[in-house]
PyMOL commands that place a pseudoatom at each C-alpha (Angstrom):
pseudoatom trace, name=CA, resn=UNK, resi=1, chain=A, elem=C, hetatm=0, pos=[10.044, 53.022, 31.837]
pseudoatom trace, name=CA, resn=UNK, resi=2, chain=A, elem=C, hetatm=0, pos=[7.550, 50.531, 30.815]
pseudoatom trace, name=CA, resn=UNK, resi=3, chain=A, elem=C, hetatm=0, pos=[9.552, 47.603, 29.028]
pseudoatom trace, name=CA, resn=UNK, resi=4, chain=A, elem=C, hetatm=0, pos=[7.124, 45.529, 26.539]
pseudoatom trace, name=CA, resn=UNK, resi=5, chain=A, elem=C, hetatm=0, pos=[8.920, 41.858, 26.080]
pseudoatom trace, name=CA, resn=UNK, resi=6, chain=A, elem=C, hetatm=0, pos=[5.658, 40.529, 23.224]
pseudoatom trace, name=CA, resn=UNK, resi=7, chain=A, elem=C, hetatm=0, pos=[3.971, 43.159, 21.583]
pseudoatom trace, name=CA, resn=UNK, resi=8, chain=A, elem=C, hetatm=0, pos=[1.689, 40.788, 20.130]
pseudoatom trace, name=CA, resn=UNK, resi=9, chain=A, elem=C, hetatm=0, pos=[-0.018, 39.805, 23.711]
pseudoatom trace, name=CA, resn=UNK, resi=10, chain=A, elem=C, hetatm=0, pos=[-0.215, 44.050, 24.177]
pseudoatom trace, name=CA, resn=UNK, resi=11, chain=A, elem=C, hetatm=0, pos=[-2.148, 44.272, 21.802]
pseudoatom trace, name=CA, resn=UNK, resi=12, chain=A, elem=C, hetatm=0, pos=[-6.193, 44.295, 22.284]
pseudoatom trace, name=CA, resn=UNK, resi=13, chain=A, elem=C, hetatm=0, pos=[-10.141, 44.732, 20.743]
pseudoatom trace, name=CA, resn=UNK, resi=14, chain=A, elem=C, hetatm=0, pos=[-13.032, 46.898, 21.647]
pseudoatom trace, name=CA, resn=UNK, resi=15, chain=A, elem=C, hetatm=0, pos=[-16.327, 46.424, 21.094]
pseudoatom trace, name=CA, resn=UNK, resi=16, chain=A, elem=C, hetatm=0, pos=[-19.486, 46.963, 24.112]
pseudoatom trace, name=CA, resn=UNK, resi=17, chain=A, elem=C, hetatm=0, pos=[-22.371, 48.392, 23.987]
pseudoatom trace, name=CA, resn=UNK, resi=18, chain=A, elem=C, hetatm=0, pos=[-20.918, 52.625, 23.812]
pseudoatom trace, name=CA, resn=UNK, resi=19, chain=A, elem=C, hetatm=0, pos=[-18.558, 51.368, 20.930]
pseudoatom trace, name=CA, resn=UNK, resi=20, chain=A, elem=C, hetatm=0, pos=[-18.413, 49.572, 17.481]
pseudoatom trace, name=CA, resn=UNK, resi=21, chain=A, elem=C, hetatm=0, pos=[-14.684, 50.286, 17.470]
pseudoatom trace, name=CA, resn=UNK, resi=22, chain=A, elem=C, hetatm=0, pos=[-11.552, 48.842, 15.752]
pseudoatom trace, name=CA, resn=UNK, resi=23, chain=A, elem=C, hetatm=0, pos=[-8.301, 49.856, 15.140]
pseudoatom trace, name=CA, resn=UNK, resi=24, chain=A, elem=C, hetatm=0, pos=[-5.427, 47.209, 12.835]
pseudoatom trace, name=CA, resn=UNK, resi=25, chain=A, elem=C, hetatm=0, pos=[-3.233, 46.069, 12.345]
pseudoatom trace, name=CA, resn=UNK, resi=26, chain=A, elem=C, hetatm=0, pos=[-2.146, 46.052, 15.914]
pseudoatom trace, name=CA, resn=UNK, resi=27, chain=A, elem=C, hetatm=0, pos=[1.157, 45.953, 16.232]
pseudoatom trace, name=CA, resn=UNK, resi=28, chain=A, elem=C, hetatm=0, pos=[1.464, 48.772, 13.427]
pseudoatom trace, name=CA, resn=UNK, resi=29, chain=A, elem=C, hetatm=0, pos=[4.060, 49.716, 11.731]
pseudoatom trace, name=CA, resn=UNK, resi=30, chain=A, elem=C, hetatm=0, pos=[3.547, 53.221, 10.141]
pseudoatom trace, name=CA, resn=UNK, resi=31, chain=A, elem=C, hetatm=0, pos=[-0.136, 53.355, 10.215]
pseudoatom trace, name=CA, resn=UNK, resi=32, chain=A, elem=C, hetatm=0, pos=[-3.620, 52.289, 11.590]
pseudoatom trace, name=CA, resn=UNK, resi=33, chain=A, elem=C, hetatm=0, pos=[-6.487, 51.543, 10.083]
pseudoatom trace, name=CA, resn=UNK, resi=34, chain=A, elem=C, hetatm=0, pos=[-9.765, 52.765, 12.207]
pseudoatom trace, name=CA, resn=UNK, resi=35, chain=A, elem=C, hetatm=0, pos=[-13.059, 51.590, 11.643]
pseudoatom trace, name=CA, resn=UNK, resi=36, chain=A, elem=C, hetatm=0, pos=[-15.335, 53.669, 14.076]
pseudoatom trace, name=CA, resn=UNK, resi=37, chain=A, elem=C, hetatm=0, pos=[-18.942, 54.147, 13.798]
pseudoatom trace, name=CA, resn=UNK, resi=38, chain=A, elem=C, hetatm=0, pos=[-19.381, 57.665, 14.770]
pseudoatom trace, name=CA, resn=UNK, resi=39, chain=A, elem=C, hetatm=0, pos=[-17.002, 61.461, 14.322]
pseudoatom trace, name=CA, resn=UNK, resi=40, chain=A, elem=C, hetatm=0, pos=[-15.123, 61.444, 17.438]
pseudoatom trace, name=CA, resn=UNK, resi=41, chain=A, elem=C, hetatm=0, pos=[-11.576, 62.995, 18.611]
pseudoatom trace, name=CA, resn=UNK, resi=42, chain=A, elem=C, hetatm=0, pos=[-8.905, 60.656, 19.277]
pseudoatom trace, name=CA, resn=UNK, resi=43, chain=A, elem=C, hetatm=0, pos=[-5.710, 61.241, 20.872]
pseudoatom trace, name=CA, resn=UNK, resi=44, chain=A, elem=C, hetatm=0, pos=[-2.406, 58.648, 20.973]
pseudoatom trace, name=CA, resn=UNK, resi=45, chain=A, elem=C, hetatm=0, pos=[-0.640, 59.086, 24.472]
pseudoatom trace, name=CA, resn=UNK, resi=46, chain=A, elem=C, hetatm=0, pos=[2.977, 57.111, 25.437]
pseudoatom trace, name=CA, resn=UNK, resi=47, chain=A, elem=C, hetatm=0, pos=[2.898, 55.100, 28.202]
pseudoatom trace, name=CA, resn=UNK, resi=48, chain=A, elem=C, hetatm=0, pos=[3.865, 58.270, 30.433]
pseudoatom trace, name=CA, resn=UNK, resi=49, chain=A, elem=C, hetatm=0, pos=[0.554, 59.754, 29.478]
pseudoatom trace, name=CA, resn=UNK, resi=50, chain=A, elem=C, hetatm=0, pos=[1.989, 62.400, 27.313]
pseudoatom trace, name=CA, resn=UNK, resi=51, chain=A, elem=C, hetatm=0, pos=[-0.267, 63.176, 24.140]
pseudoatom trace, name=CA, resn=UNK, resi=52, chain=A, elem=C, hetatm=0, pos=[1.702, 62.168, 21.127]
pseudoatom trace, name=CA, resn=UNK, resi=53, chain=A, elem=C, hetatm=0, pos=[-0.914, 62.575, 18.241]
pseudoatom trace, name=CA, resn=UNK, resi=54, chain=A, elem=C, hetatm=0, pos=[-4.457, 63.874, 18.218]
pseudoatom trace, name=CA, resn=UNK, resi=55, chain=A, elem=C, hetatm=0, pos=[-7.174, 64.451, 15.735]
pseudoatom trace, name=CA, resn=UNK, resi=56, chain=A, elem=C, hetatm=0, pos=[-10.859, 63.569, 14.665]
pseudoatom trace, name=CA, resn=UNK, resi=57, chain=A, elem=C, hetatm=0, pos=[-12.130, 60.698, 13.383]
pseudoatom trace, name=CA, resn=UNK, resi=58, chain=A, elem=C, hetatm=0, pos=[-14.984, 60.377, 10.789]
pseudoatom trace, name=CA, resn=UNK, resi=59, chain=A, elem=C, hetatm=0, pos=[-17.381, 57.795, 11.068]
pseudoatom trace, name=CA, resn=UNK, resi=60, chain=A, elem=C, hetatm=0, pos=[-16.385, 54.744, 8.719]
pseudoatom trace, name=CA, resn=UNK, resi=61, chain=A, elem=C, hetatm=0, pos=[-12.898, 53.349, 7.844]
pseudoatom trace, name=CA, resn=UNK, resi=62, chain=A, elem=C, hetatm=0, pos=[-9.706, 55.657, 7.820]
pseudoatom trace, name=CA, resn=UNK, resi=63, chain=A, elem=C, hetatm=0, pos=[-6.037, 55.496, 8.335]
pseudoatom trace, name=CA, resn=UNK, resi=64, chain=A, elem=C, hetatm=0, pos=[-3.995, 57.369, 10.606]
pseudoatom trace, name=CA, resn=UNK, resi=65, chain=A, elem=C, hetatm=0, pos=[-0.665, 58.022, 10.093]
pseudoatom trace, name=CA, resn=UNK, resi=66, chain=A, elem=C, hetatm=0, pos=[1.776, 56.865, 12.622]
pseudoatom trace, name=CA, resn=UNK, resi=67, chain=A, elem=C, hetatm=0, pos=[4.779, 58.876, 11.352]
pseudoatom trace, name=CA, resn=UNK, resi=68, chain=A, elem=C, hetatm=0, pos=[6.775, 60.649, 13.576]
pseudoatom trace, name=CA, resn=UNK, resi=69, chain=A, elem=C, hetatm=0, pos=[6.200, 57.999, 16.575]
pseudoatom trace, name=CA, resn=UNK, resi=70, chain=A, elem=C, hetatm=0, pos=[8.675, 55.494, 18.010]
pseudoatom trace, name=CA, resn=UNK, resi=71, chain=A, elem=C, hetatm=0, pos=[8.715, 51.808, 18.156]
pseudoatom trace, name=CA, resn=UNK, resi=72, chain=A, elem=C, hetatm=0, pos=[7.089, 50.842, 21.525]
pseudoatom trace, name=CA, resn=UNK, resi=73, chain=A, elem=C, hetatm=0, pos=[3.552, 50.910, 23.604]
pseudoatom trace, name=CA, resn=UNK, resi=74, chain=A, elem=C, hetatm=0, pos=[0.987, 53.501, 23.051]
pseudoatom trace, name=CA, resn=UNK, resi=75, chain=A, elem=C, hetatm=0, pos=[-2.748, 54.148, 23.908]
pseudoatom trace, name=CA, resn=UNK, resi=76, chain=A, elem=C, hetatm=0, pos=[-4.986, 55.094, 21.607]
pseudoatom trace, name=CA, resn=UNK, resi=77, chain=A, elem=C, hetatm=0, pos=[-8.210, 57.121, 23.051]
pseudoatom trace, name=CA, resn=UNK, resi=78, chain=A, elem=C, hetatm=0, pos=[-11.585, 58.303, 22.441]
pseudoatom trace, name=CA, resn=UNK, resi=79, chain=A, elem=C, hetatm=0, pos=[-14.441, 59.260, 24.157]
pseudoatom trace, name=CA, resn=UNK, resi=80, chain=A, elem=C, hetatm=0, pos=[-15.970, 55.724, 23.922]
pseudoatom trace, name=CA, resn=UNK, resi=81, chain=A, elem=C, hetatm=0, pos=[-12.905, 53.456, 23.854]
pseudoatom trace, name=CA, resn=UNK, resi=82, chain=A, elem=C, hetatm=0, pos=[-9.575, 52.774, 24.857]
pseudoatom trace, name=CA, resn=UNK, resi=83, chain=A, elem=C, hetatm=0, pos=[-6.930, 50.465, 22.998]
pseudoatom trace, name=CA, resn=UNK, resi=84, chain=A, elem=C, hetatm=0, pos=[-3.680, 49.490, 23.710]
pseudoatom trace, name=CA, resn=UNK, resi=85, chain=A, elem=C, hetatm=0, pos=[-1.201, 50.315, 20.758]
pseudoatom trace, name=CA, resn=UNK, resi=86, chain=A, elem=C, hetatm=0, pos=[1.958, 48.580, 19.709]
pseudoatom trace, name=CA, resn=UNK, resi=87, chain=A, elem=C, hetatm=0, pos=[3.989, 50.142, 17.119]
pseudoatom trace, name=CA, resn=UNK, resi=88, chain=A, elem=C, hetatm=0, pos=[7.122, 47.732, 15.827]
for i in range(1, 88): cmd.bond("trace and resi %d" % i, "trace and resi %d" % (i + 1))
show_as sticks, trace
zoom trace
């Protein structure tokens, strides 16, 4: 069991040159907002690796619902970026 004492230093940014990517707040509580500039799939794993959520992304700004999920550490995946998720 992975044991996260400040969710505010797991929390992280991605943008390089495969990815315009950005995902807030971060920690969530609830939702996420995801501003992405292309239609990808996305999946939310634990910290086990066990897919908790997955769906597609449009390109543009959209929330995902975080309902359902616990508070703790999460990674949020695409095929272009990876992000470290706290939900409080």
């Amino acid at each position: 069991m992975i044991v996260v004492e400040d969710l505010h230093e797991f929390v992280s940014h991605v943008s390089d040159a495969k990815s315009s990517f950005d995902v807030y707040p971060n920690p969530a509580n609830g939702y996420i907002h995801v501003v992405n500039i292309r239609t990808e799939e996305f999946q939310i794993t634990d910290m086990q690796g066990n897919m908790v959520k997955k769906g597609t992304l449009e390109a543009g700004k959209q929330t995902v619902s975080l309902s359902g999920l616990c508070k703790g550490a999460y990674i949020f995946i695409t095929p272009t970026a990876t992000i470290r998720l706290a939900i409080e």
